[in-house]
N, C-alpha and C positions, 0 to 999 in steps of 0.2 A: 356339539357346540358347548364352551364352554359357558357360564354365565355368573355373574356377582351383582350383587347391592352395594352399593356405598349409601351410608347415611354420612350427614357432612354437617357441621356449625361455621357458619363464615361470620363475616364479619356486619355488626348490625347494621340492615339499610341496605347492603352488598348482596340482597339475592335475588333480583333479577341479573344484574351484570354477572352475576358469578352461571348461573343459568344460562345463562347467554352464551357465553367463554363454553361450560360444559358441553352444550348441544353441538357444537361444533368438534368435539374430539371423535375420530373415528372410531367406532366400538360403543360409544355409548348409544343404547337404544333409546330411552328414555330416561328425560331429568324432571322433576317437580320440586317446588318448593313448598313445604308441610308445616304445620302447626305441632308442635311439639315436642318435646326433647329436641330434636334435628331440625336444621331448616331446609333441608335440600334431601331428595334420596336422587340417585341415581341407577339405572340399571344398566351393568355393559355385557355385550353380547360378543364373543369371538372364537377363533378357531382351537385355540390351548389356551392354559389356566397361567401360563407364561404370558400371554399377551395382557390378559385380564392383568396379571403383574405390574409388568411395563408401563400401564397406561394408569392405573394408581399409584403406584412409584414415582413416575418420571413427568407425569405429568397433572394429573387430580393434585397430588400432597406438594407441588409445587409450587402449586394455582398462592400468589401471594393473602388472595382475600380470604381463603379456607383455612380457620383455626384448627379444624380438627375430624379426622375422618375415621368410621368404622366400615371396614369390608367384611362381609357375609358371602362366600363363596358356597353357590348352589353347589349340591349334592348329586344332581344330575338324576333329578324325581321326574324330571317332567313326563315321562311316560306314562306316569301315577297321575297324573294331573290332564288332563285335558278337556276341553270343554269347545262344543262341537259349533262348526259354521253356520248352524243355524240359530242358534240360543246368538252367538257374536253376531249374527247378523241382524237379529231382531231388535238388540239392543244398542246398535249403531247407533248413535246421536242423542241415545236415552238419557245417557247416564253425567246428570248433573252434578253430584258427588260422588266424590271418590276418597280414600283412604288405604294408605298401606297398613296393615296390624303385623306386629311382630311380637312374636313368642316363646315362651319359655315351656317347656313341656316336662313331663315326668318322663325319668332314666329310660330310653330306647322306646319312646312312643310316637316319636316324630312322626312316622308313617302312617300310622291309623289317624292320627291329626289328619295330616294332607291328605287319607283318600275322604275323610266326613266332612272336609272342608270342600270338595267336589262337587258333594249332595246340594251343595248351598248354591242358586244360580245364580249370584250376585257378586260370589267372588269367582274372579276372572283371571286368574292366576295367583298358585301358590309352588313352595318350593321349600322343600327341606334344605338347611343351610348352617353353615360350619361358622361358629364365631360366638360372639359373646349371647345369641339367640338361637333358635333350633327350627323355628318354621318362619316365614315369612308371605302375606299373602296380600292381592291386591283385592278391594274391593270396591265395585259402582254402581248406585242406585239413582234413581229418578230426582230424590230429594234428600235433604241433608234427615230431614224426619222418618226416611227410610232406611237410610245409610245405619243413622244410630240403633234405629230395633233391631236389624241384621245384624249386628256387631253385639250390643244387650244380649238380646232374647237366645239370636241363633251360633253366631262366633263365640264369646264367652262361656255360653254352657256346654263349648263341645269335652268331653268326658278328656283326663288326661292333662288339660292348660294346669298349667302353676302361674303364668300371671301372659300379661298380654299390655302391648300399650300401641295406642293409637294414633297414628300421624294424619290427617286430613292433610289433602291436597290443597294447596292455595291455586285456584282458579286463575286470578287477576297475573300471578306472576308468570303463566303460562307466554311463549313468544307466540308472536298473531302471525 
């Protein structure tokens, strides 16, 4: 399975409707709209890295509201990455904040990144990725004052980052 990030800037005011329009494209698994640098990330999921193409191509950089979009095209780490049905399950309905981090790492560390970012139970998907960043990963905690010490204490000091920035998820522009 192929798999990519889009991070996106639209237009101010335009991101729920722009979220809206997204979730509706086939291939995209999930959209959020985030606080920082980016207003929007999206993740799309399909069968070749040609479709993943086609559907940023032809239809995301189309989208009239979207000033500007970055694609990070996974590496195909997930086998390095996974985190087990019952840890997902426990944390079902827990997880009040969330946040994408994306990273900048030292020359061919990517991988030791993604697997100590595993150790961590609170991120719940990461993924070595090709583009102007080297790892990118999801993470959800209970509350936004746990989210931040995950990210401080435990994210940040992992051995190997050259810098990291943070997007929080905006809750409210989620569709119901």
């Amino acid at each position: 399975m192929a798999k990519a990030y889009i991070l996106m800037n639209c237009h101010l005011g335009e991101e729920v409707e722009v979220i809206q329009s997204l979730q509706k494209i086939v291939g995209i698994k999930e959209v959020h709209g985030t606080l920082g640098l980016y207003d929007i990330v999206a993740q799309i999921e399909c069968t070749t890295d040609e479709k993943i193409q086609q559907i940023v191509t032809q239809q995301i950089r189309k989208m009239p509201k979207i000033q500007s979009s970055m694609t990070l095209t996974s590496s195909e780490s997930g086998q390095l990455f996974q985190i087990t049905e019952k840890l997902a399950g426990a944390m079902l309905g827990q997880n009040l904040s969330q946040a994408y981090v994306v990273f900048h790492s030292e020359k061919g560390e990517e991988y030791p990144i993604l697997k100590n970012l595993c150790n961590i139970p609170e991120v719940k998907e990461a993924d070595v990725v090709f583009g102007y960043y080297d790892v990118i990963c999801r993470i959800e905690s209970s509350s936004e004052e746990v989210l931040q010490d995950i990210i401080t204490k435990a994210v940040r000091r992992l051995p190997n980052l050259k810098t990291s920035m943070t997007l929080n998820i905006i809750k409210e522009q989620e569709s119901k």
